[in-house]
VOPAGU-2260 file (C-alpha; in pm, 1 decimal, decimal comma):
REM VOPAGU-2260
SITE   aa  ch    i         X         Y         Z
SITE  UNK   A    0   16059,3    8576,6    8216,1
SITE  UNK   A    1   16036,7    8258,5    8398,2
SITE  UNK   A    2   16405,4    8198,7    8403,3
SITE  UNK   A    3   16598,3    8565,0    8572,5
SITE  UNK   A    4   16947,3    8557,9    8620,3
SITE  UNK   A    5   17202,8    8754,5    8814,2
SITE  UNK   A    6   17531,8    8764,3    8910,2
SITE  UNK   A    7   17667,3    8635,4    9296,6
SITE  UNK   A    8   18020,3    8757,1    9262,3
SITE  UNK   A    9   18190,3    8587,2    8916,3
SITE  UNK   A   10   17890,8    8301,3    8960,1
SITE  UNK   A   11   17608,3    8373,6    8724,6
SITE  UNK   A   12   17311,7    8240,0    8935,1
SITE  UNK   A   13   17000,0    8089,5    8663,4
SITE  UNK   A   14   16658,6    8091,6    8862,0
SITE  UNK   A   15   16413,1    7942,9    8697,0
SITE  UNK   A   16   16083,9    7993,7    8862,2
SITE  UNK   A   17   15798,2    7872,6    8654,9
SITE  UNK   A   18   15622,7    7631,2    8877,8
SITE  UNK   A   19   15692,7    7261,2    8712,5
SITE  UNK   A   20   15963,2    7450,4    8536,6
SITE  UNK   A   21   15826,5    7212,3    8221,7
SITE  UNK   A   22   16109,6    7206,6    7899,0
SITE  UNK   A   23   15981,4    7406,3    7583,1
SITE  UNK   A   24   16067,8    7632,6    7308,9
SITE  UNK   A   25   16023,8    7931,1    7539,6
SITE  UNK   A   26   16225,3    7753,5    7813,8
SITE  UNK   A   27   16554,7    7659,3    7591,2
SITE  UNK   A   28   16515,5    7970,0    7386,8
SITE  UNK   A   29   16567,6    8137,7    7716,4
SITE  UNK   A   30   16828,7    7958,4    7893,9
SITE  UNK   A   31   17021,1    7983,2    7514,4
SITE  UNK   A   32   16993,0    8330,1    7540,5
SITE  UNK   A   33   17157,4    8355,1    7886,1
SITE  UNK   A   34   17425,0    8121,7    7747,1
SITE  UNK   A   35   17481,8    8373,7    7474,0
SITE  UNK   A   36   17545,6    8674,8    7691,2
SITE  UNK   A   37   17778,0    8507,0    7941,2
SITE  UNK   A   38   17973,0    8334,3    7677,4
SITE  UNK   A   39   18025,0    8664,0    7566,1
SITE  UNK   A   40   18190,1    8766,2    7894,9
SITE  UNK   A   41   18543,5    8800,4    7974,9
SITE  UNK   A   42   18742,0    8707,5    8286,2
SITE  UNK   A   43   18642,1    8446,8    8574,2
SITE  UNK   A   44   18257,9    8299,2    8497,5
SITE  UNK   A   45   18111,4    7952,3    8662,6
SITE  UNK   A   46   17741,8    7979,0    8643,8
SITE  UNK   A   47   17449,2    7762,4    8863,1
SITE  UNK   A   48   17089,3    7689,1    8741,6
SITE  UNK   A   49   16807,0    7631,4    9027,0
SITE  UNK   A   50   16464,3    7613,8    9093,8
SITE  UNK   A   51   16189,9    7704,3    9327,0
SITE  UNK   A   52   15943,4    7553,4    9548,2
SITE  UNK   A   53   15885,7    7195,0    9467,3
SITE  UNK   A   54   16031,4    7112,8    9108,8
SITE  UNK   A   55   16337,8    7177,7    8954,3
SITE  UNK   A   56   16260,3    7086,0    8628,4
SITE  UNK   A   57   15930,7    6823,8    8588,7
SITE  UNK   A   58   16100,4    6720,8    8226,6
SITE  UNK   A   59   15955,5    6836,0    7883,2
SITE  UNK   A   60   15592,2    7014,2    7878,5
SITE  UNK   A   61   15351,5    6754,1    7761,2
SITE  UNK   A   62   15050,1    6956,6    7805,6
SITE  UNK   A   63   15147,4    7200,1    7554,6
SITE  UNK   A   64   15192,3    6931,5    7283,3
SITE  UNK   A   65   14854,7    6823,0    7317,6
SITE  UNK   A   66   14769,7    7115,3    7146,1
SITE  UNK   A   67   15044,5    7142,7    6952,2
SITE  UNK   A   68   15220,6    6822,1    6833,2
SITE  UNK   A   69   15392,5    6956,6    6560,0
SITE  UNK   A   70   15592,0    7105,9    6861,3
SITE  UNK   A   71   15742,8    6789,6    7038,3
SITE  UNK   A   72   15971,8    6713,0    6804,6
SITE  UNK   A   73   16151,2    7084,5    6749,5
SITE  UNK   A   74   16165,0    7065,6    7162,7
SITE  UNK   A   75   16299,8    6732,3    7189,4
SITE  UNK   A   76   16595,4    6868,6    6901,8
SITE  UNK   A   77   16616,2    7178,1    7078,5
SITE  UNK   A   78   16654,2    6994,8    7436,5
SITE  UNK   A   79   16926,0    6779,4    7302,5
SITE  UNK   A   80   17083,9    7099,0    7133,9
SITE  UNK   A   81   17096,3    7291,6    7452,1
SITE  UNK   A   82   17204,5    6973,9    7646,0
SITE  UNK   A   83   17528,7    6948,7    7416,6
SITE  UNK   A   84   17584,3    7302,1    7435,7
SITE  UNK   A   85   17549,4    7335,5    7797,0
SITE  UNK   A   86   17817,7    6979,1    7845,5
SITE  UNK   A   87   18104,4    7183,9    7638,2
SITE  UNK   A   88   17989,8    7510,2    7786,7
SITE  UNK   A   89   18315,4    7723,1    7839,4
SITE  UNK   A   90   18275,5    7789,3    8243,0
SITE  UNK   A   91   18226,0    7553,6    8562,1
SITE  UNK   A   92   17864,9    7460,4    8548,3
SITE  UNK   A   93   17641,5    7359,6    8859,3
SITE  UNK   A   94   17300,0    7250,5    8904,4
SITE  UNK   A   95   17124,7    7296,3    9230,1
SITE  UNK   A   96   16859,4    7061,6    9251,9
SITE  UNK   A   97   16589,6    7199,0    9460,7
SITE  UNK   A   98   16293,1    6942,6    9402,1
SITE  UNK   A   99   16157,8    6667,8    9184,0
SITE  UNK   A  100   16380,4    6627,7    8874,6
SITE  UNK   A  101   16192,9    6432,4    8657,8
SITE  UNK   A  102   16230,6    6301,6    8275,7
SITE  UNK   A  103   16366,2    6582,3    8046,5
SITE  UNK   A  104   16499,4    6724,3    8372,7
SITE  UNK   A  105   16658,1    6452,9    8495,8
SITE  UNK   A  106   16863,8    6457,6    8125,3
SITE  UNK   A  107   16919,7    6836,3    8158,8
SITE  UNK   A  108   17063,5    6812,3    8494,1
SITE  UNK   A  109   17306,7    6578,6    8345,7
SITE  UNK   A  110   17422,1    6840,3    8117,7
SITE  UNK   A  111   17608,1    7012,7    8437,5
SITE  UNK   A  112   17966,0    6934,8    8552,0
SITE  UNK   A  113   17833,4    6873,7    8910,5
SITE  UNK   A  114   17480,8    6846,7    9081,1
SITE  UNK   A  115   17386,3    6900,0    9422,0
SITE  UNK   A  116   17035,1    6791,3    9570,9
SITE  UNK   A  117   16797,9    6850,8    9854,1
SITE  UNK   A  118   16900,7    6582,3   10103,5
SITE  UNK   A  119   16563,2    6569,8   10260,5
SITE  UNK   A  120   16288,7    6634,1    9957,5
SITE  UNK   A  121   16286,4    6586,8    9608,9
SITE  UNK   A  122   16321,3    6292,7    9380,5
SITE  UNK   A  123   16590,2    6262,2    9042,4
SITE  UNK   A  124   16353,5    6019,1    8829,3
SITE  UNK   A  125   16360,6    5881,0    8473,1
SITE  UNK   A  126   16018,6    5828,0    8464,1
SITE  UNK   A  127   15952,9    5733,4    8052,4
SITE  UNK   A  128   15918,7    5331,2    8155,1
SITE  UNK   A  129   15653,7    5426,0    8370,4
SITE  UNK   A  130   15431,0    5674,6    8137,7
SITE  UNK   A  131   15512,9    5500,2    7799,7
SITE  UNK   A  132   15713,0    5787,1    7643,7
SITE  UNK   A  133   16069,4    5549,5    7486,4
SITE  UNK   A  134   16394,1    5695,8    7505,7
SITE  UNK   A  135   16580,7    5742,9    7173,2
SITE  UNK   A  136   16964,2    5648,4    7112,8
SITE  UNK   A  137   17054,2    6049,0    7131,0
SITE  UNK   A  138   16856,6    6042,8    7499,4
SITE  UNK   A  139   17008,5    5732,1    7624,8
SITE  UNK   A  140   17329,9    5847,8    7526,1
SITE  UNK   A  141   17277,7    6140,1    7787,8
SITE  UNK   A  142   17266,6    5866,7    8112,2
SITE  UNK   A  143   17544,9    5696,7    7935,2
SITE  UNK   A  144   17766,7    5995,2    7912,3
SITE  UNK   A  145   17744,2    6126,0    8275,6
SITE  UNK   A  146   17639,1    5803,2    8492,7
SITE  UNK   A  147   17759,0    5480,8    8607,6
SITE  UNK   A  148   17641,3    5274,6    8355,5
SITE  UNK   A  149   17495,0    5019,3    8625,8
SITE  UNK   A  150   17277,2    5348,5    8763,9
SITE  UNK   A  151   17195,3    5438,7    8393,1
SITE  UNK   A  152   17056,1    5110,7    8340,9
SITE  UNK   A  153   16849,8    5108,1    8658,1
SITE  UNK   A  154   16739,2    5456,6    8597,0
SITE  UNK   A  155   16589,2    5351,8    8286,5
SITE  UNK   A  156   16449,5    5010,9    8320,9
SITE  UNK   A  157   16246,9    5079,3    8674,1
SITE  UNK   A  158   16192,9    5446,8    8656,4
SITE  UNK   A  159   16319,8    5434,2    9016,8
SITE  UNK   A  160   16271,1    5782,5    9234,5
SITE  UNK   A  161   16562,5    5828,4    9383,7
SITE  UNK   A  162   16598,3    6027,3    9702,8
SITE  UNK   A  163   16918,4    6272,4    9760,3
SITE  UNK   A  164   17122,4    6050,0    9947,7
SITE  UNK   A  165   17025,3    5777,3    9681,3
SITE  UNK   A  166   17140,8    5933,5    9431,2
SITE  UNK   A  167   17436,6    6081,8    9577,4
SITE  UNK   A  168   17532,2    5708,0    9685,3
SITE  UNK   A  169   17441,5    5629,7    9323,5
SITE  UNK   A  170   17644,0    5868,9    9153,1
SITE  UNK   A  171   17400,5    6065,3    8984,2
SITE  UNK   A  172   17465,8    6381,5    9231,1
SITE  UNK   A  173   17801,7    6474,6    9342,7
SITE  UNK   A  174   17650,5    6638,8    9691,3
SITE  UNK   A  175   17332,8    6684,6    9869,0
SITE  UNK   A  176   17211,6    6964,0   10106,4
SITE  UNK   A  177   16932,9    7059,2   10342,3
SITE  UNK   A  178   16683,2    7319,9   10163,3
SITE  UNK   A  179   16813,9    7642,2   10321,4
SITE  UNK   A  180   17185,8    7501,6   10269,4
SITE  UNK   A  181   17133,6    7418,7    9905,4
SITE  UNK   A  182   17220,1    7734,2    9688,2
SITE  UNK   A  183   17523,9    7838,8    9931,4
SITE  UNK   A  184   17669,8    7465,2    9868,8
SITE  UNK   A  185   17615,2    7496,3    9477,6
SITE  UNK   A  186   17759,4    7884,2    9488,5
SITE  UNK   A  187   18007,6    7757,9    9716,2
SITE  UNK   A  188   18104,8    7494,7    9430,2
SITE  UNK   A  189   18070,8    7726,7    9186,4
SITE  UNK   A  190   18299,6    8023,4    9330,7
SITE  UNK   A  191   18582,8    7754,0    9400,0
SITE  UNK   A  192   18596,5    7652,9    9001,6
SITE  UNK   A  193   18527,8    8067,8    8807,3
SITE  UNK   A  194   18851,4    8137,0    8813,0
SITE  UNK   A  195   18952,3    7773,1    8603,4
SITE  UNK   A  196   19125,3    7927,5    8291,7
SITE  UNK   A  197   18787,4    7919,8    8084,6
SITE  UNK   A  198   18897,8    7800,2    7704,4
SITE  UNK   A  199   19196,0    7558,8    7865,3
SITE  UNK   A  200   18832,8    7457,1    8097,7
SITE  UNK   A  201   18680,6    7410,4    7736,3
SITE  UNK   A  202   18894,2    7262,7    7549,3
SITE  UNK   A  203   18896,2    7003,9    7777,4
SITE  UNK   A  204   18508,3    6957,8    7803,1
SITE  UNK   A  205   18499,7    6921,3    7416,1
SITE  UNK   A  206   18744,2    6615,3    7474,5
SITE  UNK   A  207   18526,7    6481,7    7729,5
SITE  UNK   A  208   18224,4    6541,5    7623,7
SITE  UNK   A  209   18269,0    6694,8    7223,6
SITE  UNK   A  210   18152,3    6374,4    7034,0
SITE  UNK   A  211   17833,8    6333,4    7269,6
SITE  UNK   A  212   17769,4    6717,3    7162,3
SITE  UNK   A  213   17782,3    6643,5    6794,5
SITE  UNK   A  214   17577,8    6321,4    6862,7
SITE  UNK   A  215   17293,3    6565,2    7076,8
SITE  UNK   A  216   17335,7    6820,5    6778,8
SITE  UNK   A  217   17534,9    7077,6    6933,0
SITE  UNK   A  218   17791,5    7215,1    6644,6
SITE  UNK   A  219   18051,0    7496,2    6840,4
SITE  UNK   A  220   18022,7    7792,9    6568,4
């Protein structure tokens, strides 16, 4: 699988190692499937999703539509889906961003209650100005649910590449890190928040962040 996961102490640790890490079927079926089993768990759970290498998620996977159109329309539902899910998710969620977020990436790393980037490689980029591919109302609603709406704006309208410390001073990530430093600083995040009483913890996400859900498609069962 190109997404393993284990478990650092009460921190379930998503490593997704599939070189661009592009967003499919096969991608959010897995990641959905992980949600499944830890939302099953009892006791303390805060859970981090990170990449390898150079990308932590190079947005949805463009090159498999070509050959299958039919496709891109199931993944974009499906992307928005897991994006809801993963915004109410019952546990602390952090993504550690390890290299270029770009796109679809960029949107699913919104879906986390904190991000932390590489301070000194990587870009967080909303890139669909620049390669003719228009946001929809349920994608813009993403930015506009978990950015300053001045850094939404600018994401969107100059497909800007913004560097760590850009967008930590920007308020798209809430830390950045050097490479080796990363995953400790998103575990470290994570560890402080498992023991949050998990359905007060969602509860209160679904008052945040319940009527974006429903918007992105995400019905709690």
């Amino acid at each position: 699988m190109d997404i393993s996961v284990s478990q650092e102490g009460a921190v379930a640790v998503l490593r997704w190692h599939g070189g661009e890490n592009r967003i499919n079927l096969d991608s959010l079926q897995r990641i959905n499937s992980i949600l499944d089993g830890l939302e099953d768990l009892g006791g303390p759970l805060a859970l981090v999703l990170t990449g390898e290498g150079k990308f932590f998620c190079n947005g949805l996977d463009l090159e498999r539509f070509g050959s299958n159109p039919a496709e891109f329309a199931s993944t974009l539902d499906e992307m928005n889906r897991t994006i809801g899910r993963l915004l109410v998710f019952p546990a602390y969620t952090v993504a550690a961003l390890n290299g270029h977020t770009f796109a679809g990436g960029a949107l699913l790393s919104c879906a986390f209650d904190q991000r932390i980037m590489r301070a000194d490689r990587g870009y967080w980029c909303m890139n669909e100005a620049e390669i003719g591919l228009a946001l929809d109302e349920r994608l813009w609603s993403i930015l506009a649910n978990r950015l300053p709406r001045e850094t939404a704006i600018f994401a969107a309208t100059t497909a800007h590449r913004f560097s760590g410390p850009e967008a930590h001073a920007r308020g798209i990530v809430q830390g950045v890190a050097s490479e080796h430093e990363l995953l400790e600083h998103a575990l470290g995040v994570a560890e402080r928040y498992a023991t949050l009483d998990r359905k007060t913890l969602g509860t209160h996400k679904r008052l945040i962040h319940g009527a974006e859900a429903q918007l992105l498609g995400f019905r709690d069962s």
